[in-house]
C-alpha positions in Angstrom: 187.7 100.4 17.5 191.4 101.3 16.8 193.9 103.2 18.5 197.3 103.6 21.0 197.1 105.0 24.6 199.9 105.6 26.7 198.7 103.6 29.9 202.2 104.0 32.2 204.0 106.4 32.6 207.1 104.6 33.7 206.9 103.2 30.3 208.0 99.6 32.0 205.5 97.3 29.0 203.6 97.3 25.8 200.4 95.9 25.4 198.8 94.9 22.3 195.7 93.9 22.1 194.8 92.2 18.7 192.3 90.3 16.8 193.1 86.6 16.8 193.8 85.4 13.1 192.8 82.2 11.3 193.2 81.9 7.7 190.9 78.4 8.0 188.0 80.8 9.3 185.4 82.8 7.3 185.2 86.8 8.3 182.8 87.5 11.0 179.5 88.5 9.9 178.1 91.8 10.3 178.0 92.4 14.1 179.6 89.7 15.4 182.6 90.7 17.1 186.0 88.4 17.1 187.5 87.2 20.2 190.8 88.8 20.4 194.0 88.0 22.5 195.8 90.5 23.7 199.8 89.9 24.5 202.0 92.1 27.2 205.2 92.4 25.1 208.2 94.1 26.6 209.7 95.6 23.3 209.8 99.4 23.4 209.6 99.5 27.2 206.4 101.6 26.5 203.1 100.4 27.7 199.8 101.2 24.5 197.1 99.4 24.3 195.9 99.0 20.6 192.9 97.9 20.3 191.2 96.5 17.4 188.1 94.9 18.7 185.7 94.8 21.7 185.4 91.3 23.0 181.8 90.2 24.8 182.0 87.8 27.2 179.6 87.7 30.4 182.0 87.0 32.9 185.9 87.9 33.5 188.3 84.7 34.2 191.8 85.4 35.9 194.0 82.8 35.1 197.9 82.7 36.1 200.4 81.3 38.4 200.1 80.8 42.2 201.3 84.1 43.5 200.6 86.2 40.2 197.5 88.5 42.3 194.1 86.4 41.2 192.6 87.0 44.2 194.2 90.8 45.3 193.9 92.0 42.2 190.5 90.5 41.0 188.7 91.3 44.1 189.9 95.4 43.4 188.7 94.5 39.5 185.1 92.8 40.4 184.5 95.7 43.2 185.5 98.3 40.1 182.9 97.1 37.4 180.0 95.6 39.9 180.8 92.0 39.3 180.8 89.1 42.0 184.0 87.9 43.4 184.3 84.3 43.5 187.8 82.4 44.1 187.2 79.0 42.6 189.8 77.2 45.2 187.6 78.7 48.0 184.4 77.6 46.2 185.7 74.0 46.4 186.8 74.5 49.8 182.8 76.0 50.5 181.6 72.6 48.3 183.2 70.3 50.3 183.4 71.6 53.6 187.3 70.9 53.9 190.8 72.7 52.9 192.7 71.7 49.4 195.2 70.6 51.2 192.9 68.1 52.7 191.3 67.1 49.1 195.2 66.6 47.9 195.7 64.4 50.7 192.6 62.2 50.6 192.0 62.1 46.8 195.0 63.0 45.2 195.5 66.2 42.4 193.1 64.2 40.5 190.4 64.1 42.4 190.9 68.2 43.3 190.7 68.7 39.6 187.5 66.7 39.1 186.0 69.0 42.0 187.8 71.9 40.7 186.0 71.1 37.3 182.4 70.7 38.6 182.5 74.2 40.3 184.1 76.0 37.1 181.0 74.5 35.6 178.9 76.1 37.5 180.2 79.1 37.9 180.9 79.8 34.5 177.2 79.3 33.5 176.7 82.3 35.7 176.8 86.0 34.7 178.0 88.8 35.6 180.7 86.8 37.8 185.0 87.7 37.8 186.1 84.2 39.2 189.9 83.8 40.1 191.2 80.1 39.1 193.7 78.4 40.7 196.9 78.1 38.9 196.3 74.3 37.4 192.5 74.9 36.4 193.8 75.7 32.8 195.1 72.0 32.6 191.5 70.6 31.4 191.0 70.9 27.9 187.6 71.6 28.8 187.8 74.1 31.9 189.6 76.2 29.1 186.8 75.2 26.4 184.1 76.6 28.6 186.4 79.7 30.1 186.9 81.0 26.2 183.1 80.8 25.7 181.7 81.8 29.1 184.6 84.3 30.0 186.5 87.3 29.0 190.3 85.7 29.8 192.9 87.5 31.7 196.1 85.8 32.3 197.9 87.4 34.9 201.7 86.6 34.6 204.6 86.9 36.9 207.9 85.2 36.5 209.4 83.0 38.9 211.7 85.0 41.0 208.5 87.4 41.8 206.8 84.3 42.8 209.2 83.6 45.5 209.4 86.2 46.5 205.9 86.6 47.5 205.5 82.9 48.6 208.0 82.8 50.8 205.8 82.6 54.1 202.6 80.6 52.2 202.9 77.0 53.6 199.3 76.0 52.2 200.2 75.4 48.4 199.8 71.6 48.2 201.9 71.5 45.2 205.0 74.1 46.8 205.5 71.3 50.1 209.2 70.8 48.6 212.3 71.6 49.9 213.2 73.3 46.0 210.4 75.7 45.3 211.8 77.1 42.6 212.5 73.9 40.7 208.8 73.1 41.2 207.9 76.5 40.2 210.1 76.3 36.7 208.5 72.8 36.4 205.1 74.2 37.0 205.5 77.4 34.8 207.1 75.1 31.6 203.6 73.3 31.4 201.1 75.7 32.5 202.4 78.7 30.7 201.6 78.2 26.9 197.7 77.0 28.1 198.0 79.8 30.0 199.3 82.0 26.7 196.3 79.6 25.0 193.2 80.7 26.6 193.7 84.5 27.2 192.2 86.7 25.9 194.5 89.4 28.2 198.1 89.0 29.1 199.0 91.6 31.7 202.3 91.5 33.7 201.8 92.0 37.4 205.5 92.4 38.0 206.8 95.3 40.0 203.0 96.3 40.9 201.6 96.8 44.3 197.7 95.2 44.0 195.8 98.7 43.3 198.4 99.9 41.0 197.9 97.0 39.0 194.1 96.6 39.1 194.2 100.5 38.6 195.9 100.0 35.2 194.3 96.6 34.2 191.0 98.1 34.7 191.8 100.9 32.1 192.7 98.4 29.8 189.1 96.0 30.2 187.5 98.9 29.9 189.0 99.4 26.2 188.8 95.6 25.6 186.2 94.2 26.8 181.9 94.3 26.7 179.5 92.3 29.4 177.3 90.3 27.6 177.1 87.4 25.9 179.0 86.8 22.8 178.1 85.9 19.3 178.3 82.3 18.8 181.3 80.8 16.7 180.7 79.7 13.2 180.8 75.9 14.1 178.1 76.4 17.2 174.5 76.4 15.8 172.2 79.6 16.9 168.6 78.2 19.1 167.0 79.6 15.9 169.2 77.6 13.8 168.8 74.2 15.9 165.1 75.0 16.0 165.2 75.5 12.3 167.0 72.2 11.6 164.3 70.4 14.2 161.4 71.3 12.1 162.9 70.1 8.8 163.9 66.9 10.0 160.1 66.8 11.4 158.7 68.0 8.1 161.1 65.4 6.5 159.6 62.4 8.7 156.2 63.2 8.2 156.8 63.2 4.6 158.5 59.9 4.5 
């Protein structure tokens, strides 16, 4: 599926959304669909969405900086296409039974992303699910790993004067109790940022939105993007008919020897 659409009319971004390109991989075969990412690039100060491929995925992952709309845009989103909102810090919070503030202060960032891991996990294996992530969930090579293959991707970006902005009052970010926020933010942003850019599938500017504006207009967009279901497995991750195959070989093999 190909094709622009004028999506704003205040022509304030571009959106591209385009099939991900690796010259060590074979061509998909017939049906199977390529993950794509898709890039918000303000060039022409026009927002389009081309799209060049539908990508399955049974759940939708928001992922972003604090203060980017996760949770005020994602719950709009999930009530929009029947999905179950889950906010991953509050599902640790709901684990445990106290605040992540209180797991900063007992066990360190460490042990927050061990617990942050474990309930990603879970989560993930679930369908039909859009789970907002907290801003440092994309720092585990393997919370990433599973969001790409459990998850349609959306990074929701915002730069960092926006994110004062609309911090200024919140006093429960564990990692914003500084007196220089927006050194911590920069600091933040300068590591988080490319895994961010690595992961998504989606990168959609929230900048200069009110929440239902901007779930409005990212909905339009996942509905031209992306299909519930599970995808097609990756070349390198064996089918159950191909591990089944491979299982009664090897047992064929051993009764011959």
């Amino acid at each position: 599926m190909s094709g622009n659409r004028d999506l704003d009319e205040n022509h304030k971004q571009l959106f591209i959304c385009v099939a991900r390109s690796d010259s060590t991989t074979s061509a998909p075969s017939q049906g199977e669909v390529n993950r794509s990412p898709l890039n918000a690039i303000d060039a022409s100060h026009h927002a389009i969405a081309k799209i060049t491929a539908m990508n399955t995925a049974p759940n939708l992952v928001l992922v972003g900086p604090m203060g980017a709309g996760k949770t005020s845009i994602g719950k709009r989103i999930a009530e929009r296409f029947g999905l179950q909102f889950v906010d991953a810090d509050r599902e640790v919070e709901a684990h445990t039974g106290v605040s992540v503030s209180t797991i900063f202060d007992c066990e360190g960032e460490a042990g927050f992303r061990e617990r942050e891991r474990a309930a990603l996990t879970e989560l993930l294996n679930g369908t039909d699910i859009l789970i907002a992530t907290g801003g440092g969930a994309v720092l585990d090579d393997g919370n990433r790993a599973l969001m790409h293959t459990r998850g349609f991707v959306v990074h929701l970006h915002v730069d960092v004067e926006e994110q004062l902005r609309r911090l200024a009052r919140d006093r429960t970010r564990p990692l914003l109790q500084r007196e220089d926020r927006e050194e911590a933010l920069r600091a933040l942003a300068e590591i988080r940022e490319p895994l961010y850019v690595d992961v998504a599938d989606l990168r959609f500017d929230t900048h200069g939105y009110a929440p239902g504006e901007a779930a409005g207009k990212l909905a339009r967009l996942l509905a031209e993007c992306w299909q519930r279901g599970v995808r097609a497995p990756a070349f390198d991750e064996p089918t159950d008919e191909m591990r089944q195959s491979a299982d009664a070989a090897a047992d064929t093999t051993g009764r011959q020897a």
